[in-house]
C-alpha positions in Angstrom: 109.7 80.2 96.7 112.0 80.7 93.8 111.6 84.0 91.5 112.7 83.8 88.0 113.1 86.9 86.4 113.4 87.4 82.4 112.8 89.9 79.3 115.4 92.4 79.9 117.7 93.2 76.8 119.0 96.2 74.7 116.4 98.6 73.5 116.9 102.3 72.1 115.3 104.7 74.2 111.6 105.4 74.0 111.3 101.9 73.2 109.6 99.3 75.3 110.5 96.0 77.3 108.2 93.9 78.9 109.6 91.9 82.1 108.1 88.6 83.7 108.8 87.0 86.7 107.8 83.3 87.7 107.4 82.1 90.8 107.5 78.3 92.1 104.9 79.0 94.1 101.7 80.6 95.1 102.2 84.5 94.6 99.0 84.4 97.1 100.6 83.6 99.9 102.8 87.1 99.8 101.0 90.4 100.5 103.0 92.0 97.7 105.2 91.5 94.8 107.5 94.1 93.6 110.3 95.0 90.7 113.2 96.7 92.1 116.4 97.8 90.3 120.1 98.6 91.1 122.0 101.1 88.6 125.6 100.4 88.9 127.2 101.8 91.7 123.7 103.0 93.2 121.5 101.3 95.9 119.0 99.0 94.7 115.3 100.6 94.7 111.8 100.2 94.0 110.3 100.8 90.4 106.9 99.1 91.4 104.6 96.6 93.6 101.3 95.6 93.7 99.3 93.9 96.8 97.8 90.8 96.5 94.5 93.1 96.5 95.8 94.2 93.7 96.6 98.0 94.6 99.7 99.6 92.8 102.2 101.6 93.8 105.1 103.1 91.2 108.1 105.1 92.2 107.5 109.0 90.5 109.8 108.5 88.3 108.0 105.8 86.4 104.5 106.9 86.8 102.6 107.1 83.3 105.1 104.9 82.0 105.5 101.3 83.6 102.6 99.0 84.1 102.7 96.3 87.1 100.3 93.4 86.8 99.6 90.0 88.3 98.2 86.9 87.3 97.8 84.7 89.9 96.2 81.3 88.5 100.0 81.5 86.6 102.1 82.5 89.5 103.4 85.5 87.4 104.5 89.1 88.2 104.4 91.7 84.8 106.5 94.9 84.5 105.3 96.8 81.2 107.7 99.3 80.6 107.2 102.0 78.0 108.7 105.1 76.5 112.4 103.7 78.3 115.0 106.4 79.1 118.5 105.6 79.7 118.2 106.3 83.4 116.2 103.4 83.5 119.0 101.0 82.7 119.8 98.3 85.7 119.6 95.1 86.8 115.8 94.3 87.6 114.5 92.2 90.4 111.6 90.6 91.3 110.9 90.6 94.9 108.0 88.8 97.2 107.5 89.9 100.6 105.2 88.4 103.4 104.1 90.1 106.4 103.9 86.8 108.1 105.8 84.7 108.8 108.3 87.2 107.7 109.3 86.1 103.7 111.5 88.4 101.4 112.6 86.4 98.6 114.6 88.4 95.4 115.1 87.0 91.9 118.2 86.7 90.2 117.9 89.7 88.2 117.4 90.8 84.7 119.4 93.2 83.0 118.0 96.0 81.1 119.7 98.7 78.9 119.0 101.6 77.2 120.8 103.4 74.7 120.4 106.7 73.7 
């Protein structure tokens, strides 16, 4: 599957951003989908996923303020992020991960900045 992420940009802090990521195919078929993000010159790590049940999990950081959703008739992954600080600039990627057979497939990334 192919993972196309988009709707980063420039916004001032406090301000909001909504993210998308389309898939090529079924987001069914993986258990979960994720956003991740890399801050330059730190590791890549997870902002947010949510289970093809549709359970949630957000890093702490984030909680309260970014909103995964799904919507699997369009093959599409949401990140809703509000009230943006400018720790939470970075490149954004969309991940989907299958427990089997084994499947981890990233976006190219979406950059998002936030100035103070």
């Amino acid at each position: 599957v192919q993972l196309q992420a988009s709707g980063g940009g420039l916004v001032q802090a406090g301000g909001s951003l909504r993210l998308s990521c389309a898939a090529s195919g079924s987001i069914l078929n993986f258990n979960r989908m994720g956003w991740y993000r890399q801050a330059s010159g730190k590791q890549r790590e997870l902002v947010a996923n949510i289970l093809s049940g549709g359970s949630t999990f957000y890093q702490d950081s984030v909680k309260g303020r970014f909103t995964i959703s799904r919507d699997n008739a369009k093959n599409m992954v949401y990140l809703q992020m509000n009230s943006l600080k400018s720790d939470d600039t970075g490149v954004y990627y969309c991940n989907a991960y299958g427990d089997w057979p084994p499947r981890d497939y990233w976006g190219q990334g979406t950059q998002v900045t936030v100035s103070s």
